[in-house]
N, C-alpha and C positions, 0 to 999 in steps of 0.2 A: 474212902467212900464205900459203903454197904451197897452192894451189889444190889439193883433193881427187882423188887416184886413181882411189880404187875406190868403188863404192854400199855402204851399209850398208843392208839390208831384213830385214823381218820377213816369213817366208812362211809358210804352215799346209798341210799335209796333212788339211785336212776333219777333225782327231779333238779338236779342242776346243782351248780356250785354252791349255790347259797344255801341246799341241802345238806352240805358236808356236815358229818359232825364228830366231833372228837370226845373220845372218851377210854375207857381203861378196860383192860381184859386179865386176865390170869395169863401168868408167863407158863410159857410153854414148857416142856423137856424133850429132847431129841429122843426119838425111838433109835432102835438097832436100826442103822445106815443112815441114820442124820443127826445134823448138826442144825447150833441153835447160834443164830447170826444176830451180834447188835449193829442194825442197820445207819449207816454214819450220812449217807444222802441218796436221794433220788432223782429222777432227771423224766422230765414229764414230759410226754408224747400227746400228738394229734388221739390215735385212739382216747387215751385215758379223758378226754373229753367229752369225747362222743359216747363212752361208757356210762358217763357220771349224766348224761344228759337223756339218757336212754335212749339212744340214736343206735349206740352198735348193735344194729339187727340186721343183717347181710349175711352172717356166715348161718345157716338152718341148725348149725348143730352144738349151738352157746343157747344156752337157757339162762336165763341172767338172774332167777330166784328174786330174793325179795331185799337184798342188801349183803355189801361185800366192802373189802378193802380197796380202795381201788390202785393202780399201779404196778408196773410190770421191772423199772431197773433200776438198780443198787448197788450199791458198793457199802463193804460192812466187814466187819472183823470177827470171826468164828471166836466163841465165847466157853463152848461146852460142844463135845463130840460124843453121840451115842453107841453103843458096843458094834463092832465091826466098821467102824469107818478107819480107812487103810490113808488114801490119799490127801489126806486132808487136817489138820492139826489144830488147836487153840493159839488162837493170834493172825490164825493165816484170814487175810485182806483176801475178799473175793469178790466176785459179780453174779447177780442172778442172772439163769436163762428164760428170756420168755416164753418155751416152752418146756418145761422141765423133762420129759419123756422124749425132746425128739432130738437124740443122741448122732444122728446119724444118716444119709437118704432123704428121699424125698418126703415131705408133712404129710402126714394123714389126719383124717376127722377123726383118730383117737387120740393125735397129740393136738390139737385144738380145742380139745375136750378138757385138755388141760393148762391152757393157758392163764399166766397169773395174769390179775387185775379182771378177771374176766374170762370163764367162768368162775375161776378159781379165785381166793382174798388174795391180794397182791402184797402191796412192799409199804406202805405207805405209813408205816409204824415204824416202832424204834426196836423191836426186835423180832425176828421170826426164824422158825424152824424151816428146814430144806432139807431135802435128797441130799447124800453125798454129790450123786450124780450128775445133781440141778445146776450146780456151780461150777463156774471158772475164774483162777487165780485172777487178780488184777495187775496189771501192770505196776512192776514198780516204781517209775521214775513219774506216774499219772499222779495227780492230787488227785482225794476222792472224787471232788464236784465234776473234773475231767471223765473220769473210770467209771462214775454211776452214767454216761451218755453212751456207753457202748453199747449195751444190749440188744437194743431195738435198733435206735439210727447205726449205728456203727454197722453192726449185720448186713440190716436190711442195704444200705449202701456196699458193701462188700457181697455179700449177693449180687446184687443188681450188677457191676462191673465185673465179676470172675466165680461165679456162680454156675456158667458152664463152659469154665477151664474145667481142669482134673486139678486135684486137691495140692495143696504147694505151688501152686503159679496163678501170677497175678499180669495180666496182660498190662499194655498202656500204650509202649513207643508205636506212633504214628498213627494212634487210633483220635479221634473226635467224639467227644463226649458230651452230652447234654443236660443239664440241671434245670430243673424249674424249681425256682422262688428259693429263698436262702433260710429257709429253715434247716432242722436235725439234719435229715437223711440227704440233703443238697449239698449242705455245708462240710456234712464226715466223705459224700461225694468228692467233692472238692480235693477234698484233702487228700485220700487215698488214690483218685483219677490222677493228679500231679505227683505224688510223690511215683506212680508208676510210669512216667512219662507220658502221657495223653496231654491233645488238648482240650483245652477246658473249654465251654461257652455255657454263661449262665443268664437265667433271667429272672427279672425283678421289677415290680410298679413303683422299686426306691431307688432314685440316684445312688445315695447315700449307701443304700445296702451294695449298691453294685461298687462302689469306691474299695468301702469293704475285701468285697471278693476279690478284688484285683490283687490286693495287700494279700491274701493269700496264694495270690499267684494265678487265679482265671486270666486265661487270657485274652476272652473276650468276652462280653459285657449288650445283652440287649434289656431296653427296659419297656414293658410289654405292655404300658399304660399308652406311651407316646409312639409304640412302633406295636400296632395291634395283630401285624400280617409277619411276630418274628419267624416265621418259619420261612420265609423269603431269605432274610438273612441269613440264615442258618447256611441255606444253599451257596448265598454268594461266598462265606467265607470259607467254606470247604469246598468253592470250586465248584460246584452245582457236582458234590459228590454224593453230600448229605453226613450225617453222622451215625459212627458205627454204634454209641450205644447214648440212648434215651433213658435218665431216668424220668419217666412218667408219672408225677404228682398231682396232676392239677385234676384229669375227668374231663367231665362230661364237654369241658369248655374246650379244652388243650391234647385230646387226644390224636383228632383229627390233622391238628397242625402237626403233631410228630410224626404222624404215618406220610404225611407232605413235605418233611426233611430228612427223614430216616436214609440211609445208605440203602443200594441193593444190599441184602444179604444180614441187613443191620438187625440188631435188639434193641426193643421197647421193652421196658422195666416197667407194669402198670405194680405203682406202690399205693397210691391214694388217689382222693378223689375232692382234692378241696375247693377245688369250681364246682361242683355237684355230682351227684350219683347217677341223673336221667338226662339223656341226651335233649336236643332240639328235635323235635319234630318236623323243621321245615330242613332241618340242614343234615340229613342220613342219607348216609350210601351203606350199601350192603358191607357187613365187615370182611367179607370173603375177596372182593374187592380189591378192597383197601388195604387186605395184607397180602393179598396177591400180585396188586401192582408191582412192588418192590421187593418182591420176595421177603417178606418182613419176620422176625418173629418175635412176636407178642406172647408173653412170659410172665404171669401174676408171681411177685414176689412179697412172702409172709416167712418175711425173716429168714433163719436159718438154722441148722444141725449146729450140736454140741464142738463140733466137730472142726466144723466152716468158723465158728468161734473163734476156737482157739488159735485154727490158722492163720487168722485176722490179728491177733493179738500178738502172736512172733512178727506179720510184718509192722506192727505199730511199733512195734518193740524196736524191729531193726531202723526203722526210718525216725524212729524218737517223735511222734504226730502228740501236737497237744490239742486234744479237742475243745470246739468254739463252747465255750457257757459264757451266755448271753446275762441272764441275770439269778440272782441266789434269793430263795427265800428262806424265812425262818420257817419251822416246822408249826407253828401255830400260825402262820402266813397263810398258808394251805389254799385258801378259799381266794385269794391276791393271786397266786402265784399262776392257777387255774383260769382265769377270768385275765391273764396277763397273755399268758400262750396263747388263748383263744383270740384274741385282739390282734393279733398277728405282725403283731412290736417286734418280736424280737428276731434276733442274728443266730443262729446256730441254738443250742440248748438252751431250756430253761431248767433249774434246779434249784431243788427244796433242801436245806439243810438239816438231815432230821438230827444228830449229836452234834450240839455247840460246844 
């Protein structure tokens, strides 16, 4: 088969799904330090929604321009390597980073400034150019559809749990851990909180999903439609100790019940905000308060260093984690695939097939 031409991508104008549109570009060539990656799948995140719908406006220092690719994680096969690339070779299977620039240390608003899917064209094509530096290897023993969910959920949940260890250690035995809702970053939660020995408690408005979670090993289960006060529970199972790390998904709705279970001395992990971004007005306490009471610390996590990556990826490696994908689309699906995640169906990842 003759080697590909031209790009085929999906780009949006910020006006929703039904916006999408696909169409064809000039294939790129790597300059000196990059490589030209044919992109095999992608694994679709909360943000990339709020992207495509013009909603990610919260960070002051994303200018979102007038159209872009959207999509920040992949897995793809290096095709062509440009002069001076050392670590990296034609054939070699890799993953993008959601922030190509932030190699290391704490984020700044100049690696934010370069975030794919936003500001920057993302992944959501069949081939693109990258930094040497932008990429880390995939796992080998991952099928694509598994390795394209790392980037974002993977990270961001390996953050959230060992994030302020020191780099090479991964805590768990006899800590308590908290998941809201069984999406990405809950369910890579899950997975990595257990295989480190922690316990697990998660929550969900699905039986169903919470069955689920058990099958991978949660060991306890509230479902927050029928038990609205779970943070009561949280306390009775841990003894009225509380739990030592919170990941924090939900907002504006679910904040306050975590700082009402949290352990003294515990972390809250504010990752999202899918109950809303503004508070109630009748139901605020000063937040000085509220993370004072328990000695709390509240910790905004956006991913993670090149770094924290790939640490992630030796223990995936050592504990053999196959990550949740929920369901697969085809890459002309695109516009299904988006309007699926947002409907909030699914178990762990959704993913795009972009090479059949």
């Amino acid at each position: 088969m003759a080697p590909a031409s031209t790009v085929r991508q999906w780009t949006t104008a910020f006006d929703g799904f039904d916006g999408l549109r696909l169409s064809e570009a000039p294939m790129p060539a790597p300059g000196p330090g990059e490589v030209l990656v044919e992109i095999y799948a992608v694994s679709l995140n909360y943000r990339d929604g709020e992207v495509i719908r013009g909603e990610y406006n919260h960070h002051r220092s994303i200018n979102q321009g007038d159209a872009l690719v959207p999509c920040s994680d992949m897995c793809g096969v290096i095709t062509q390597v440009g002069e001076g690339v050392q670590s990296l070779k034609v054939g070699d299977r890799v993953l993008s980073t959601f922030l190509p620039d932030h190699l290391t240390g704490q984020v700044t608003e100049k690696e934010l400034s370069k975030g794919l899917g936003l500001p920057v064209s993302g992944v959501l094509a069949t081939y693109r150019v990258f930094p040497e530096s932008a990429l880390v290897k995939a796992p080998g023993y991952m099928n694509d559809q598994e390795a394209c969910t790392l980037p974002i959920a993977g990270v961001t949940a390996w953050m959230s749990l060992n994030g302020m260890r020191p780099m090479g250690q991964s805590g768990g035995e006899g800590e308590y851990v908290v998941l809201q809702g069984t999406g990405g970053v809950s369910i890579a939660g899950l997975q990595l909180a257990k295989a480190s020995g922690s316990k697990v408690i998660i929550t969900s408005s699905s039986d169903a999903k919470l069955e689920q979670a058990k099958k991978l090993g949660a060991d306890f289960t509230i479902n927050y439609r029928t038990t609205p006060n779970w943070e009561e529970d949280v306390m009775k199972i841990t003894n009225n100790r509380g739990a030592d790390i919170i990941l924090e998904t939900g907002g504006s709705q679910t904040l306050r019940k975590s700082l009402n279970c949290v352990a003294f001395g515990g972390l809250i992990d504010c990752i999202g905000y899918t109950s809303g971004k503004t508070d109630d007005p009748e139901d605020r306490m000063n937040a000085n308060v509220l993370i004072l009471r328990r000695n709390v610390t509240l910790k905004g996590i956006i991913n993670g260093p090149k770094d924290r990556f790939e640490d992630m990826v030796a223990f995936y490696e050592k504990h053999q984690i196959h990550p949740v994908v929920n369901r697969v689309f085809s890459f002309e699906e695109a516009k299904q695939a988006f309007k699926y995640l947002s409907s909030g169906q699914h178990f762990g990842k959704v993913v795009i097939q972009v090479k059949q």
